[in-house]
N, C-alpha and C positions, 0 to 999 in steps of 0.2 A: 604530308610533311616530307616527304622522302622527294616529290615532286624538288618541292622547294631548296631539299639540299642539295639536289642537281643544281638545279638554275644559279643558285647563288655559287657553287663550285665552277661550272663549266663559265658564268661568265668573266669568272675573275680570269681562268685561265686564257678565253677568249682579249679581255682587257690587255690583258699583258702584253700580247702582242699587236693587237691592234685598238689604239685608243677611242676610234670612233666609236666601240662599242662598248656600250654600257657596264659597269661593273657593280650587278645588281648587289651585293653583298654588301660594299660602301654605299650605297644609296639606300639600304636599308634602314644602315646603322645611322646615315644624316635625313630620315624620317623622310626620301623623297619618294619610296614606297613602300608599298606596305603589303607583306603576303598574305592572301587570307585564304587558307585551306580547306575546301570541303570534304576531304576526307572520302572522296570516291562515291558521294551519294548522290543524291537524285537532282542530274545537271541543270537540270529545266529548271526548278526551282532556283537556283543562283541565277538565272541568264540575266533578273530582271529585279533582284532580292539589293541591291546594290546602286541602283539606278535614283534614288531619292537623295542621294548624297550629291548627285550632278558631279562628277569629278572622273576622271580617266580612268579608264579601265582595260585592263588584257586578260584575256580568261583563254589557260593556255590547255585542251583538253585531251587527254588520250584515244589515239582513235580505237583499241579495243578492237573487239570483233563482235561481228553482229551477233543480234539485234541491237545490240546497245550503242554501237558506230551514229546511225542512226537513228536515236535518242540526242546523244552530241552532236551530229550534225543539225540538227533542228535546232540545238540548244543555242549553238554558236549563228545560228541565222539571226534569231532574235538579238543575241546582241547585238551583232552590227547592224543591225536597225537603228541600234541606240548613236545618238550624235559623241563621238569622242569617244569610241567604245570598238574593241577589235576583239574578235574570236577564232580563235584556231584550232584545227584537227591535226592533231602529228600524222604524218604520213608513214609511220613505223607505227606497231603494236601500243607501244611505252617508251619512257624515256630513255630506259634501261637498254632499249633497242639502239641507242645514238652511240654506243659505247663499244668500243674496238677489243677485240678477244686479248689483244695483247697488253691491254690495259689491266683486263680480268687475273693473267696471268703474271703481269708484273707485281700486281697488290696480291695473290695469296698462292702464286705458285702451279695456279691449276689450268687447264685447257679448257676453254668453253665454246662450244661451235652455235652459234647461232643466224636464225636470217629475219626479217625485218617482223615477221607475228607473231616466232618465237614466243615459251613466257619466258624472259631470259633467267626473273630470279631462279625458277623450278627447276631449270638446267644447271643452273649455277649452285644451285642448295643439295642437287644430286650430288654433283659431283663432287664438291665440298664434302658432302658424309661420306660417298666413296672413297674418299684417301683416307677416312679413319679406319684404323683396323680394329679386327675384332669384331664390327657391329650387322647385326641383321642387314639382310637387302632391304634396300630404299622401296619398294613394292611391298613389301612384308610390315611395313610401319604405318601405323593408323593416320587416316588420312587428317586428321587435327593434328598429327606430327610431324607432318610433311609439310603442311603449310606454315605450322610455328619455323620449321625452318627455313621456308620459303621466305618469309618477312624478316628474317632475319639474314638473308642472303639480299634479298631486297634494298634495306638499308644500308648493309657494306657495300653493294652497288652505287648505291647516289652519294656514298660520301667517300670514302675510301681508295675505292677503284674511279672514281670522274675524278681526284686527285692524280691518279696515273696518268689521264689522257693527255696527248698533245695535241697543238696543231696538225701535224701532220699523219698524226692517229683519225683525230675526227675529219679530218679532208676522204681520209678511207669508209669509213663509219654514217658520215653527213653528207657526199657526196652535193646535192642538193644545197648545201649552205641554209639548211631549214634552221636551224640555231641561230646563226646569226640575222634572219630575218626575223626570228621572234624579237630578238632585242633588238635591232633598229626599229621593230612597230611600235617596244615598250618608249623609247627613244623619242621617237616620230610622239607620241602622245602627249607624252612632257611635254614637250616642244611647244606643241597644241596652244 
C-alpha cells in the first residue's frame, strides 16, 4: 500500500508539470487502473496470478537486497514473457530510496542521510525518536518497536514527505529518470 501512495503521489506531482505523463491518481479514480497490492509476498506467485484476465499489466517491484533481488528478478522475467505485460526492478533499494533528504526535512524538520540500499524508513524512524526527549536509545528498544516505528515512518514517507518533493528535488534523487519511465511503460500499455 505504501508502494502505491508513492506512485499515486509522485505522479500527480510528475503530471503537473509535464503532461505527457500519466497521472495515475485520476486514472484511478476514472477506473483506468487498478492497483492491486501484494503486500511484499511471494513475487513469483503474482508474476502469472493475473494473466487469465488478458488485460495490461505493470508490476512495478523492489529490487531489495539479495537473495530476494533475485527472486524479483526471475519474477519480473516471467512476466515480460507475457504479451502486454512489463516488469520492473527499481534500481534503488525502495521507493522511499527515490526521495530527496530535503524533502524528508521539509515535511518533519529532520535530517536524514541516505544512499540508494539504505532502509531509508529505519533511518528515518531513528531519527524521528531521536528528537524526542526524554526516551530510551533507539538500540535499547525491542526490536518489534523499532519496526512498529519503522512502518510507521515508512508510510509518512510515501505520503507526506513525496508531497514535499519537486521536480528539481527528484532530477537530484532520480538522476536516471527511472520514474518517469515506469509511467510512460504504464502509458505505453494503455495505449496498447
Amino acid at each position: 500500500m505504501n508502494d502505491i501512495e508513492f506512485l499515486r503521489r509522485i505522479s500527480m506531482m510528475l503530471h503537473a508539470t509535464d503532461s505527457g505523463l500519466p497521472n495515475l491518481a485520476e486514472m484511478e479514480q476514472r477506473g483506468e487502473v487498478i492497483f492491486v497490492p501484494f503486500g511484499g509476498g511471494h513475487v513469483r506467485a503474482w508474476a502469472e496470478r493475473l494473466a487469465p484476465l488478458a488485460r495490461p499489466e505493470f508490476h512495478l517491484y523492489d529490487h531489495e537486497l539479495p537473495p530476494e533481488t533475485e527472486l524479483r528478478q526471475k519474477a519480473a522475467e516471467t512476466v515480460n514473457r507475457r504479451s502486454r505485460c512489463k516488469a520492473v526492478l527499481t534500481e534503488k533499494r525502495c521507493l522511499e530510496n527515490y526521495l530527496h533528504s530535503d524533502a524528508i526535512f521539509a515535511a518533519g524538520g529532520v535530517r536524514v542521510q541516505f544512499d540508494d540500499f539504505d532502509c531509508v524508513a529505519e533511518l528515518t524512524a531513528r531519527e524521528l525518536y531521536r528528537q524526542r526527549p526524554g526516551e530510551i536509545a533507539w538500540q535499547l528498544q525491542v526490536r518489534r518497536s523499532q519496526s512498529r516505528m519503522a512502518n510507521r515512518a515508512k508510510r509518512w514517507l510515501n505520503t507526506t514527505v513525496v508531497e514535499q518533493m519537486t521536480p528539481a528535488m527528484l532530477s537530484v534523487s532520480d538522476p536516471n529518470e527511472e520514474i518517469q519511465s515506469w509511467l510512460l511503460a504504464i502509458k505505453e500499455l494503455l495505449a496498447a
